[in-house]
C-alpha positions as CSV (number, residue, x, y, z in Angstrom):
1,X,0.0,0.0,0.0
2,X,1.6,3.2,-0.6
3,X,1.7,4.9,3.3
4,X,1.0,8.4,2.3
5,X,-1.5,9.4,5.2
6,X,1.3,11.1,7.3
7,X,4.6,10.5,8.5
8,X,3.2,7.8,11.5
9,X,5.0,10.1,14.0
10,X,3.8,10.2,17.6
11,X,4.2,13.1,19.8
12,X,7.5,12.9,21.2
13,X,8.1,10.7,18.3
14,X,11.8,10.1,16.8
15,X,14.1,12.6,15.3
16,X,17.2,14.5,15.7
17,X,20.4,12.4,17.3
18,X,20.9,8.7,16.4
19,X,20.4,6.7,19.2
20,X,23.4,3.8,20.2
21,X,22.8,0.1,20.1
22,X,21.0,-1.0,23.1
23,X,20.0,2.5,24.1
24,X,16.3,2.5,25.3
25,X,13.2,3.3,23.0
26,X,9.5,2.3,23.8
27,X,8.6,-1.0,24.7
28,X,12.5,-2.3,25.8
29,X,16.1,-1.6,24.9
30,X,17.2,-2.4,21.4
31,X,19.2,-5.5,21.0
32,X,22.6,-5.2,19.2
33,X,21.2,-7.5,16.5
34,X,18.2,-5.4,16.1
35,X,20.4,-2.2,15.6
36,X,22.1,-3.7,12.7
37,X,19.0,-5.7,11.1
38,X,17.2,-2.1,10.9
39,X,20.2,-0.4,9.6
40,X,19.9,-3.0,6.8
41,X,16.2,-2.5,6.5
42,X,16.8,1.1,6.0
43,X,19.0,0.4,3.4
44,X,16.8,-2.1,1.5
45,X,14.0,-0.1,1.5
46,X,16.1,3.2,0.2
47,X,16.8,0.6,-3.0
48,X,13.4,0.1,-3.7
49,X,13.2,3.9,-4.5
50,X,16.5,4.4,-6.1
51,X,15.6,1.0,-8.1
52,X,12.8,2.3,-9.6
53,X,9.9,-0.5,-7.3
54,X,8.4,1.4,-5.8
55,X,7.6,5.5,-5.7
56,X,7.6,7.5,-2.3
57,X,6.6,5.7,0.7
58,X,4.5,2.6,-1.0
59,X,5.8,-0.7,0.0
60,X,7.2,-2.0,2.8
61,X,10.3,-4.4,4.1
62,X,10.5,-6.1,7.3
63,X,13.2,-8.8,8.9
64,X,12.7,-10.9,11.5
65,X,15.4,-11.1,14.5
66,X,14.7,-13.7,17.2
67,X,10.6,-13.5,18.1
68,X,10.7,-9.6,17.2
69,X,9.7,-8.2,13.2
70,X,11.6,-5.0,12.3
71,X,9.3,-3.2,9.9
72,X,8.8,0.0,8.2
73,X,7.2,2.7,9.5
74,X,3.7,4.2,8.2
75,X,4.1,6.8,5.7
76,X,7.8,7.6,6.7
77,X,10.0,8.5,3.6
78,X,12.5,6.2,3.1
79,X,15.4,8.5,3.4
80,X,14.4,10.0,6.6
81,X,14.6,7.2,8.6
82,X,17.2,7.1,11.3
83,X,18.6,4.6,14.4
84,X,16.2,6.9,16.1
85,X,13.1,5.4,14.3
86,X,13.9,1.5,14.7
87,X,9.8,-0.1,14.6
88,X,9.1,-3.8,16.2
89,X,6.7,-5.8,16.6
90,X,5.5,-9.3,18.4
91,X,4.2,-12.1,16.0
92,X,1.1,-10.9,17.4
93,X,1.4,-7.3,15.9
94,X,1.9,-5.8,19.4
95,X,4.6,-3.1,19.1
96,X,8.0,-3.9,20.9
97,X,10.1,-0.9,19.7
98,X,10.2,2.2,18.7
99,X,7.2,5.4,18.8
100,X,6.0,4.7,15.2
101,X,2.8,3.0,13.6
102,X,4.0,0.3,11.5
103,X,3.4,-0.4,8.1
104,X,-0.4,-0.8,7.4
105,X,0.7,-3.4,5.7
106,X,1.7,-5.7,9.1
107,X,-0.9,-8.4,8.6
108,X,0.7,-9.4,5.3
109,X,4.2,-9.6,6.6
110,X,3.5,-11.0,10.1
111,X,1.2,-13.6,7.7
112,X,4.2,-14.9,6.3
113,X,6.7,-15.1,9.4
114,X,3.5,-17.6,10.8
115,X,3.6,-19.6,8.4
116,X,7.1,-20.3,6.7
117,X,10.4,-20.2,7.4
118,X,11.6,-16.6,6.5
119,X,13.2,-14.3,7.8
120,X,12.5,-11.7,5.3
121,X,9.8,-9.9,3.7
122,X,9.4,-7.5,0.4
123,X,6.5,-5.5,-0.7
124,X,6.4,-3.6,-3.5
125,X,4.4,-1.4,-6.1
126,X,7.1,-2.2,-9.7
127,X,5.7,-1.1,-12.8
128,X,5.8,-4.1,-14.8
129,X,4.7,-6.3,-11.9
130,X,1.7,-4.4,-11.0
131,X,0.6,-4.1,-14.7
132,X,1.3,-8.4,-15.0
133,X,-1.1,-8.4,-12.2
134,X,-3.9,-6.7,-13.6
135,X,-3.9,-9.6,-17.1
136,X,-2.9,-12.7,-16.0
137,X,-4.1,-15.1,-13.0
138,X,-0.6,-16.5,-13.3
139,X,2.7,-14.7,-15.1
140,X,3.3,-17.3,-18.1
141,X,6.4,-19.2,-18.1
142,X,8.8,-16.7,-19.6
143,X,12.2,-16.8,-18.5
144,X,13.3,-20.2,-16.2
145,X,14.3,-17.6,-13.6
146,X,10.7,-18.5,-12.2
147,X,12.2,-21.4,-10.5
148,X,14.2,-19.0,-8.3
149,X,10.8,-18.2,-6.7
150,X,9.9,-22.2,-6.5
151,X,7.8,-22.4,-10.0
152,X,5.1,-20.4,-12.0
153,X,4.3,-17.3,-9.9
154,X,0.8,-17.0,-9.2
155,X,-1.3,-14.0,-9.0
156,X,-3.2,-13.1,-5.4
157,X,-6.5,-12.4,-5.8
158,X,-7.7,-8.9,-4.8
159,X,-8.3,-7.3,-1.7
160,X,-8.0,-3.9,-0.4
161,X,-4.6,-3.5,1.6
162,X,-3.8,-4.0,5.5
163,X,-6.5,-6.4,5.2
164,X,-6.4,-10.4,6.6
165,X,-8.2,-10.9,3.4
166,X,-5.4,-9.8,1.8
167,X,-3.3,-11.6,3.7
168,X,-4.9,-15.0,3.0
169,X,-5.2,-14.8,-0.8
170,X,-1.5,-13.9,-0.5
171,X,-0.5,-16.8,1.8
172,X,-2.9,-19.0,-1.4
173,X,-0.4,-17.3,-3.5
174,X,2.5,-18.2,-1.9
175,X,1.6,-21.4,-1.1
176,X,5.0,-23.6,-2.1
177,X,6.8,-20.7,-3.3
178,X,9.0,-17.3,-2.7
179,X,7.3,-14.5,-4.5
180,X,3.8,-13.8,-5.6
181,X,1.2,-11.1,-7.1
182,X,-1.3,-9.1,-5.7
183,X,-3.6,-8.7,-8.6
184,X,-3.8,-4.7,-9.3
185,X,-1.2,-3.7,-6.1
186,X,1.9,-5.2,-6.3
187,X,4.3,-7.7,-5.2
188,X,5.5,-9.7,-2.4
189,X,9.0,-11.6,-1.6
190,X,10.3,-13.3,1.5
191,X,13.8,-15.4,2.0
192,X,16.3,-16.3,4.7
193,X,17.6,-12.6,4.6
194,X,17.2,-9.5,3.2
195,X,19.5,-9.5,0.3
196,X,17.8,-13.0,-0.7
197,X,14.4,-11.3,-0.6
198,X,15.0,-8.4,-2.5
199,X,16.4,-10.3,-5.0
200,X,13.7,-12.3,-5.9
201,X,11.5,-8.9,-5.8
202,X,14.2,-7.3,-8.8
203,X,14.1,-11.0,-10.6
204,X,10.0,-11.1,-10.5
205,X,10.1,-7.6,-12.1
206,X,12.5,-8.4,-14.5
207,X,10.2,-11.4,-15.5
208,X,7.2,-9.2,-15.9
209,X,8.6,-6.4,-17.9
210,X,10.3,-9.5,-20.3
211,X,6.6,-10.9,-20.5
212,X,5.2,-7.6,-21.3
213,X,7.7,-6.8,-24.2
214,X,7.1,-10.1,-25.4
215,X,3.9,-10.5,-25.8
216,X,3.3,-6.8,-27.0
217,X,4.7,-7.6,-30.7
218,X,2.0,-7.7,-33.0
219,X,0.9,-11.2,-34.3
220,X,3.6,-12.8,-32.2
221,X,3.6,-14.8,-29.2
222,X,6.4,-15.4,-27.1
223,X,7.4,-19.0,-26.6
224,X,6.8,-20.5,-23.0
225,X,8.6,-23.2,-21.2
226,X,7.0,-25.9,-19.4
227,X,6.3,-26.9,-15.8
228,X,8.6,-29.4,-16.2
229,X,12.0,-27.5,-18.0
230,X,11.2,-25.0,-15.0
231,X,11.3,-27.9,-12.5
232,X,14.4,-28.8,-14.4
233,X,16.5,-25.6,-13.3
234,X,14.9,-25.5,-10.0
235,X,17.3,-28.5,-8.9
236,X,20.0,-27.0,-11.2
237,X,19.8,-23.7,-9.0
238,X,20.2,-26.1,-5.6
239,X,23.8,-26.6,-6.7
240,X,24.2,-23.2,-7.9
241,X,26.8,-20.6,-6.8
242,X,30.4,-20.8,-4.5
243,X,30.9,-23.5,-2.0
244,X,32.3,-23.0,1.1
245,X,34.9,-25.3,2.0
């Protein structure tokens, strides 16, 4: 959702000097760990802008440290944000840290920390995504890169945002894979960190805006692969990359 109702600042809310690790906020101190998980939250979500995914304050990133989601704040711009403004949560929603509203958005994140195994999440308004959204109840088997994301990405089906509806058609979605759809909104990522998670964001847009250009040449249409030459990579990519020795 974009979260442009306000900055989500409280009176007496954060601002001015950069607080140290472990100093106190609401709720408890901040953890060492938490300090530097928001630091790289902050700088994930400042990607999303420069990256062209998402415009002003719409979408959202979170991380999970220990029982406690770091998440962005409601309708703070990204480049604003400070140590000062570090925003937690329970898995039940109930704020931990910080003097900000979280993202309206929490439902859908804390959604997917219930129910897999990440530790991750990225939201997102792309372009080429969205527009995917709005045609297809599935993006068509473009590019094997789909396998990255555990097979054919499907598309969630509507619901207005901050909702549990939402956040059950998207959990459908995702349902044995990384990254999914919301039909006319966006997108949605998670993985066992950050990095991995906004990766799979960039590589589901990529996808889309391949798909698009494709299948926009008149009288053409673009050649698909199949479930199985998708499954095919998927166990190519579990070998994939430098091992450690």
């Amino acid at each position: 959702m974009a979260e442009q109702r306000g900055d989500g600042r409280e009176a007496g809310g954060a601002g001015g000097r950069a607080r140290d690790a472990g100093e106190e906020v609401r709720g408890r101190r901040v953890r060492d760990e938490e300090a530097h998980a928001w630091a790289e939250l902050v700088e994930t979500a400042r990607r999303t802008v420069f990256d062209g995914l998402v415009v002003g304050t719409s979408g959202n990133v979170s991380v999970r440290v220990g029982g406690t989601v770091l998440v962005t704040p409601s309708g703070v711009p990204y480049d604003r944000l400070t140590p000062d403004d570090v925003t937690g949560v329970d898995l039940d929603g109930r704020r931990v840290l910080g003097s900000l509203v979280p993202t309206s958005e929490l439902p859908m994140h804390l959604a997917v920390y219930r129910t897999t195994g990440a530790r991750a999440v990225v939201h997102t308004h792309a372009v080429h995504a969205t527009a995917v959204s709005t045609l297809v109840d599935e993006l068509p088997l473009i590019h094997y890169m789909a396998a990255a994301l555990g097979g054919p990405v499907r598309v969630a089906r509507y619901a207005t945002y901050g909702t549990d509806e939402l956040a059950e058609n998207m959990l459908r979605a995702l349902d044995g894979r990384t990254g999914c759809l919301l039909q006319n909104h966006g997108t949605v990522t998670h993985g066992t960190t950050l990095a991995q998670a906004y990766d799979r964001t960039a590589q589901l847009e990529w996808m889309c805006r391949v798909w698009l250009a494709a299948s926009s040449v008149p009288g053409r249409s673009p050649n698909l692969l199949s479930p199985g030459q998708v499954a095919e990579v998927g166990e190519r990519l579990r070998g994939y990359g430098q091992r450690r020795g």
